[in-house]
KEMIBA-856270 format. One record per residue (C-alpha): x, y, z; residue number from 1; residue in three letters. Coordinates in nm, 2 decimals. Each point is the difference from the previous one (the first is absolute). Layout:
+--------+--------+--------+-----+-----+
!     px !     py !     pz !   i !  aa !
+--------+--------+--------+-----+-----+
!      X !      Y !      Z ! NUM ! ala !
...
+--------+--------+--------+-----+-----+
//
This chain:
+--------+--------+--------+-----+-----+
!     px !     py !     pz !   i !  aa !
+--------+--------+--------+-----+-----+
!   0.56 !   1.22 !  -5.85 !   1 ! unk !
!   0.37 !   0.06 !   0.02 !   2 ! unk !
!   0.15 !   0.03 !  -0.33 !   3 ! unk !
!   0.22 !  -0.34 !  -0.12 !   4 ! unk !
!   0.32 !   0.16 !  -0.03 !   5 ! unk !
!  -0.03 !   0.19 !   0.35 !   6 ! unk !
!  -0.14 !  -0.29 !   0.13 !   7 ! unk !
!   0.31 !  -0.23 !  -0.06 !   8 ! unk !
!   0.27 !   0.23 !   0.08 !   9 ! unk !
!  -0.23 !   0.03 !   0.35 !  10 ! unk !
!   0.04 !  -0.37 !  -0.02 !  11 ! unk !
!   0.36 !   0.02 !  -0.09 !  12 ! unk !
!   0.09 !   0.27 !   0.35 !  13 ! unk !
!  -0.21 !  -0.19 !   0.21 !  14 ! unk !
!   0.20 !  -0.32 !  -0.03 !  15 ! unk !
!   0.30 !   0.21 !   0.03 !  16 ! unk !
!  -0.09 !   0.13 !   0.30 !  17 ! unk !
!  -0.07 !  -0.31 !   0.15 !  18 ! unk !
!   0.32 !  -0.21 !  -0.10 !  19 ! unk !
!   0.22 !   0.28 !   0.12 !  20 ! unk !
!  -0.19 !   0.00 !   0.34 !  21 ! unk !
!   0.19 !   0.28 !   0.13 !  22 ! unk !
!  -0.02 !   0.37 !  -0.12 !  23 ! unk !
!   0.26 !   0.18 !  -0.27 !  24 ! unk !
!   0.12 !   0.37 !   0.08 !  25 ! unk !
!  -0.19 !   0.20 !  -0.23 !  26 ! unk !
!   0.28 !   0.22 !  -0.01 !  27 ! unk !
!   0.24 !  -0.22 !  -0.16 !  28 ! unk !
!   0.09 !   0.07 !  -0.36 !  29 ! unk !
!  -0.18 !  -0.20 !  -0.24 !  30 ! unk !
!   0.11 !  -0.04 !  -0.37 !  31 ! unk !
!  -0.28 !  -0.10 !  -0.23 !  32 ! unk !
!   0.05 !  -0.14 !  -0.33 !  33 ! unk !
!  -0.30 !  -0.08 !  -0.29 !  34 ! unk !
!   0.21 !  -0.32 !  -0.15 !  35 ! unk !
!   0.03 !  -0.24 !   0.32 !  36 ! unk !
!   0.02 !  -0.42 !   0.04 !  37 ! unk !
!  -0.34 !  -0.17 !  -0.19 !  38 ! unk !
!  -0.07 !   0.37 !  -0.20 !  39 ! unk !
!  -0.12 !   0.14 !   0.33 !  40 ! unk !
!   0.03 !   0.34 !   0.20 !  41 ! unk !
!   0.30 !   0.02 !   0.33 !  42 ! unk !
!   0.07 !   0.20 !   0.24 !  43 ! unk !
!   0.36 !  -0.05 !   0.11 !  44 ! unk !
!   0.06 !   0.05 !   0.37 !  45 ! unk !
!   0.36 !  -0.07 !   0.20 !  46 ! unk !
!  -0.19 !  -0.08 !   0.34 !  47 ! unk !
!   0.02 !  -0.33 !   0.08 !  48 ! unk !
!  -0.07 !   0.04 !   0.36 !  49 ! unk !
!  -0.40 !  -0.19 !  -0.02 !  50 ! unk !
!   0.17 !  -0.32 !  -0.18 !  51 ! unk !
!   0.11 !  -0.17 !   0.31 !  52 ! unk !
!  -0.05 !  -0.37 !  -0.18 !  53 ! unk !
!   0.25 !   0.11 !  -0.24 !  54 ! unk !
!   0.21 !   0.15 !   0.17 !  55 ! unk !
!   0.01 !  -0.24 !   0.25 !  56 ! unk !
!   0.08 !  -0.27 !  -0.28 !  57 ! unk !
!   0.28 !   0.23 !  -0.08 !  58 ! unk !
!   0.16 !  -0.01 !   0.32 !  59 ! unk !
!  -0.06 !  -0.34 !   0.03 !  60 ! unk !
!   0.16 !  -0.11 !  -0.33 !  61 ! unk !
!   0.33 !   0.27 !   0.12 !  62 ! unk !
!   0.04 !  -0.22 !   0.28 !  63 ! unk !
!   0.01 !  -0.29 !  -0.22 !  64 ! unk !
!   0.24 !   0.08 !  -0.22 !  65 ! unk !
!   0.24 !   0.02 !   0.30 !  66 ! unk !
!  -0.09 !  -0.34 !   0.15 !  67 ! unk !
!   0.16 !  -0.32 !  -0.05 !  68 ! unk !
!  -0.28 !  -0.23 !  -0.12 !  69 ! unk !
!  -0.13 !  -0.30 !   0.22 !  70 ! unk !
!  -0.02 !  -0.36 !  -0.04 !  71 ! unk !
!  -0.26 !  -0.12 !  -0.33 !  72 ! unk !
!  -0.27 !   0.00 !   0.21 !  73 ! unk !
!   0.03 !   0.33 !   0.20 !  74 ! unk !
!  -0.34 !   0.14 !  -0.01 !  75 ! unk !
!   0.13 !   0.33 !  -0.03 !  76 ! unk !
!   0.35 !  -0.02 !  -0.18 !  77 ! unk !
!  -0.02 !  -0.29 !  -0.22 !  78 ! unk !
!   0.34 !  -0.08 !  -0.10 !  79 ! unk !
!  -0.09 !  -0.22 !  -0.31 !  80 ! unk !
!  -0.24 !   0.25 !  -0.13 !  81 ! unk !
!   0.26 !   0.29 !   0.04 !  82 ! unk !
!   0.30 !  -0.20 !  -0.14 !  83 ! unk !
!  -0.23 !  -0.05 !  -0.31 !  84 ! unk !
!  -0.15 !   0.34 !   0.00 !  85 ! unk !
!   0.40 !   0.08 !  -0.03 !  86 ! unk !
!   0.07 !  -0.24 !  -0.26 !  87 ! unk !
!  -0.31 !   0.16 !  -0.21 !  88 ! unk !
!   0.17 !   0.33 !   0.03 !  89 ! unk !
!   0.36 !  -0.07 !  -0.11 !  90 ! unk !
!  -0.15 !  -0.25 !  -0.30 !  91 ! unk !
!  -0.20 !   0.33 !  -0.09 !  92 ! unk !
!   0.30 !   0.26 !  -0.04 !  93 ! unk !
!   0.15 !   0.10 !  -0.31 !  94 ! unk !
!  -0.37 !  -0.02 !  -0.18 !  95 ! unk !
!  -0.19 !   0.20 !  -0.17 !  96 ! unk !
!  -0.23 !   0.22 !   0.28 !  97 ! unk !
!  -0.33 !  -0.16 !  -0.20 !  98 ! unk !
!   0.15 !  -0.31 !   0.03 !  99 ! unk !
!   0.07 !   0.02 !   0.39 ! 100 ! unk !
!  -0.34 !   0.13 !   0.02 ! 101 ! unk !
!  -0.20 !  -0.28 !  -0.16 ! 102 ! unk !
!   0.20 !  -0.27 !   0.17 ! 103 ! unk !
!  -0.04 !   0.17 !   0.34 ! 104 ! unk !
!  -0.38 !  -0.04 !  -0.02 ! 105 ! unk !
!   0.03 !  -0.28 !  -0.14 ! 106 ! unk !
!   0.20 !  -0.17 !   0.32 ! 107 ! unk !
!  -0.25 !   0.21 !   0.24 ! 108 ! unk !
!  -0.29 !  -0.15 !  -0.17 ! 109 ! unk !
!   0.05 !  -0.30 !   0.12 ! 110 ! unk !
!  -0.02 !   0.03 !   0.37 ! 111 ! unk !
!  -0.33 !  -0.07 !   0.14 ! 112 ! unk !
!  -0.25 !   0.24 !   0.04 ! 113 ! unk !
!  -0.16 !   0.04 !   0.36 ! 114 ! unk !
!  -0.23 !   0.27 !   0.13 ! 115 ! unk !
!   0.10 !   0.21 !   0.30 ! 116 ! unk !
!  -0.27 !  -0.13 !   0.24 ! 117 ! unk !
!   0.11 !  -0.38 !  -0.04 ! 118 ! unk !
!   0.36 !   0.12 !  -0.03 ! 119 ! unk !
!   0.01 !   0.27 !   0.29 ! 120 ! unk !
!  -0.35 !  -0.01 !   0.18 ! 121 ! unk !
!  -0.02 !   0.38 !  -0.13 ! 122 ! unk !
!  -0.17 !   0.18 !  -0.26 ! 123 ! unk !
!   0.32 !   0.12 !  -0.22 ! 124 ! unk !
!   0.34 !  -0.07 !   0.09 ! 125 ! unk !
!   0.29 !   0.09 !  -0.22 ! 126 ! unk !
!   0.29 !  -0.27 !  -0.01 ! 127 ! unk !
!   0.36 !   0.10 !  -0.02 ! 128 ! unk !
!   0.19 !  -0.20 !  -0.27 ! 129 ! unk !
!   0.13 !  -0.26 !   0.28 ! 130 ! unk !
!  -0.38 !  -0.08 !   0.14 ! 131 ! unk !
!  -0.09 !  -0.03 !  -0.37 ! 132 ! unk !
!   0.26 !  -0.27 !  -0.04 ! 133 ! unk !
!  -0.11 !  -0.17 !   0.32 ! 134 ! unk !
!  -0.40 !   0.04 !  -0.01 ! 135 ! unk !
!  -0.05 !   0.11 !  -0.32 ! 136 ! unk !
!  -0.30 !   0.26 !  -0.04 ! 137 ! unk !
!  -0.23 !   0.19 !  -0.16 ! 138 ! unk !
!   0.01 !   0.30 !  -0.33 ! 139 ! unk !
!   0.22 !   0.25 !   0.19 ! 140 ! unk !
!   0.22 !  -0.25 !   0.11 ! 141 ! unk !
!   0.07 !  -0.11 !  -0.34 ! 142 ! unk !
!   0.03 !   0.34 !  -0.12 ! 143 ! unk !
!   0.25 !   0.09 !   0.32 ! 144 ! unk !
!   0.22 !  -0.28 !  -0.04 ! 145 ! unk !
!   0.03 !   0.07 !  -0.39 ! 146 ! unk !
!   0.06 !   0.37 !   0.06 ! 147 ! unk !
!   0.29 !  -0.08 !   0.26 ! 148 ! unk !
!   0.13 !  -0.29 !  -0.23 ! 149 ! unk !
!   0.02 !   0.25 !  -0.33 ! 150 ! unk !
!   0.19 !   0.26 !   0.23 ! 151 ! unk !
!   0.27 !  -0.25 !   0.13 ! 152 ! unk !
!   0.03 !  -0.05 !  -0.42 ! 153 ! unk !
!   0.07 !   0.40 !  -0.03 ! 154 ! unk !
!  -0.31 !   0.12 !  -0.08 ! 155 ! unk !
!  -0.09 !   0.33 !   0.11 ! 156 ! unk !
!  -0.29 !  -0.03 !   0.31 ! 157 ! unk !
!  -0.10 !   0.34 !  -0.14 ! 158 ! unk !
!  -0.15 !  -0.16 !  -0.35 ! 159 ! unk !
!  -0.18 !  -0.23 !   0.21 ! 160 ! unk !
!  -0.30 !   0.00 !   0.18 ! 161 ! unk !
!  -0.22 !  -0.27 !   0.22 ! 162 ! unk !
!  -0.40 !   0.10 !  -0.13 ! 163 ! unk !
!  -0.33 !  -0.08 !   0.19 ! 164 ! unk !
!  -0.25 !   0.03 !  -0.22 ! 165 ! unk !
!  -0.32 !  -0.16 !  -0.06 ! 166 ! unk !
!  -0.03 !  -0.25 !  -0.24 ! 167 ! unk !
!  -0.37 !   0.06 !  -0.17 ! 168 ! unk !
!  -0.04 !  -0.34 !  -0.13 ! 169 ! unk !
!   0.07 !  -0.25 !   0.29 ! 170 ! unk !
!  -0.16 !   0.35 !   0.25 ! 171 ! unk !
!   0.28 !  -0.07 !   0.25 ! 172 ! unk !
!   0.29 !   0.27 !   0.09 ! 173 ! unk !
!   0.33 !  -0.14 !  -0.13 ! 174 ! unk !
!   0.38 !   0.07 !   0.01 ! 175 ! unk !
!   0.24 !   0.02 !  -0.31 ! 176 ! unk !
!   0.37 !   0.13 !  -0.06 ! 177 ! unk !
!   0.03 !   0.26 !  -0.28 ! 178 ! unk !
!   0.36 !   0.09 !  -0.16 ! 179 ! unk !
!   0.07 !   0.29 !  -0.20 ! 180 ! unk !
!   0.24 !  -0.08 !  -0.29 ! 181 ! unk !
!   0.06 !   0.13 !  -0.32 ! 182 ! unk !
!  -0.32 !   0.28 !   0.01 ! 183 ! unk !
!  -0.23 !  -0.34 !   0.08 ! 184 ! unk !
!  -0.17 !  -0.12 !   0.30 ! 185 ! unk !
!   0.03 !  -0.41 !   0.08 ! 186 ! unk !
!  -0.18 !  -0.17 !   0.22 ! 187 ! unk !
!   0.12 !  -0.31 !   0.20 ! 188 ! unk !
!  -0.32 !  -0.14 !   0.15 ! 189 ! unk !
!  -0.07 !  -0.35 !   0.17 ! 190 ! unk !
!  -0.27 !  -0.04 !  -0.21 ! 191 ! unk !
!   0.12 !   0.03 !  -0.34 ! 192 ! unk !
!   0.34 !  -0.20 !  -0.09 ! 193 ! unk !
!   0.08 !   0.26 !  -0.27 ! 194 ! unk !
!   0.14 !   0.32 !   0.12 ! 195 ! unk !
!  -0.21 !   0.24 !  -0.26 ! 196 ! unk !
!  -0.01 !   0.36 !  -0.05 ! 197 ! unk !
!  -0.24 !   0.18 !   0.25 ! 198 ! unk !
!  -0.25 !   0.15 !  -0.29 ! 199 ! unk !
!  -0.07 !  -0.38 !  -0.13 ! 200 ! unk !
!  -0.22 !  -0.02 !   0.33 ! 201 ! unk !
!  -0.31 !   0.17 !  -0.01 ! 202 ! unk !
!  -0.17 !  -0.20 !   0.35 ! 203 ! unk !
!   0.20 !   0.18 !   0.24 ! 204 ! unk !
!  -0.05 !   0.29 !   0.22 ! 205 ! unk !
!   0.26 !   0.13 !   0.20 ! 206 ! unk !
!  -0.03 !   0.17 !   0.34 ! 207 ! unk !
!   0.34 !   0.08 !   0.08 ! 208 ! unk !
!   0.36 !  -0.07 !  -0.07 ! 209 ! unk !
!   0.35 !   0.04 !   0.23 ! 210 ! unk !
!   0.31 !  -0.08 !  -0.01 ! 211 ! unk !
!   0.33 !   0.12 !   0.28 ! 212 ! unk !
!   0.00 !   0.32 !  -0.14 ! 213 ! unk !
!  -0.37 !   0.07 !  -0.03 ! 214 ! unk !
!  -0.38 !  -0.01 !  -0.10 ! 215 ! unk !
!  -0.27 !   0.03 !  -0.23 ! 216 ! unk !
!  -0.37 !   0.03 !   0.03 ! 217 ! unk !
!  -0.16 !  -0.10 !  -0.32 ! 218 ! unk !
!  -0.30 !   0.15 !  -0.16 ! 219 ! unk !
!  -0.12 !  -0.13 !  -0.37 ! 220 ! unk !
!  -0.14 !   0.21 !  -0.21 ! 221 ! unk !
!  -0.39 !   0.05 !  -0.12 ! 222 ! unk !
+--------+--------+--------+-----+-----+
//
């Protein structure tokens, strides 16, 4: 029998592997660090060739940011949804950054959550802010659009981070936003209205974490 702790890090690699569905250089640098997101283990690795959904969200949100909006019910620039996505934004400056941050979720919360397969007719799609506005989505989308919304407020995309994890209660994968500020770790889920520290949630496993710069493989320990 394979011991508990070996046998959920195997657990832990093995999903890895199979979200990133493409293979990482082995001889890329890695940083590790003991004190990671939700108490856990990371690896931190600047390769983010294997993370075409992201990426590709990237690009797409870039592209975006340089178009005129269409009419309200452009199915893929909403103009109504933008001009109040805007609106949100400029009502949000001059606050606090844990202020911005609870009101951010908050207005992201309550957009409809749909699953990829009845949204897409794929397995996992990740939604640029401006498809999120128009079909709404799933976790990461949540988590994408809040991450893009925070850095348009000033905040620093290198504090923040989109996690898939596993979420041990409910036994489904899941997506959340983590911001580092002030030595703490918050969380913005969809699932939780609060934004709360990271170490308050003890039913979540993370997999991996990325952000523009780079990623994380997660491990936790014993």
């Amino acid at each position: 029998m394979v011991a508990m702790g070996k046998f959920r890090q195997w657990i832990i690699a093995a999903a890895a592997v199979a979200i990133l569905s493409t293979p990482v250089l082995i001889s890329e640098r890695a940083e590790a660090s003991s004190s990671g997101v939700f108490n856990t283990h990371e690896i931190r690795r600047t390769n983010l060739k294997p993370f075409t959904k992201w990426r590709d969200a990237l690009k797409r949100y870039e592209r975006e940011s340089v178009k005129a909006p269409g009419r309200c019910g452009d199915l893929t620039q909403n103009k109504c949804r933008f001009r109040e996505w805007a609106a949100l934004i400029e009502k949000l400056r001059g606050l606090s950054p844990a202020e911005q941050m609870r009101r951010v979720n908050r207005f992201m919360n309550r957009s409809r959550y749909i699953i990829d397969p009845i949204n897409w007719g794929v397995k996992d799609y990740w939604e640029s802010p401006g498809q999120f506005f128009t079909r709404e989505g799933d976790c990461e989308d949540y988590a994408i659009t809040k991450y893009m919304t925070l850095k348009r407020l000033g905040f620093d995309p290198r504090t923040m981070r989109i996690v898939v994890l596993r979420d041990l209660n409910l036994k489904i994968a899941h997506a959340v936003l983590v911001v580092e500020m002030n030595g703490k770790r918050w969380i913005l889920d969809n699932q939780i209205e609060q934004v709360v520290e990271d170490t308050t949630i003890r039913h979540y496993l993370p997999l991996y974490s990325i952000n523009e710069y780079a990623w994380w493989l997660h491990r936790r320990e014993g």
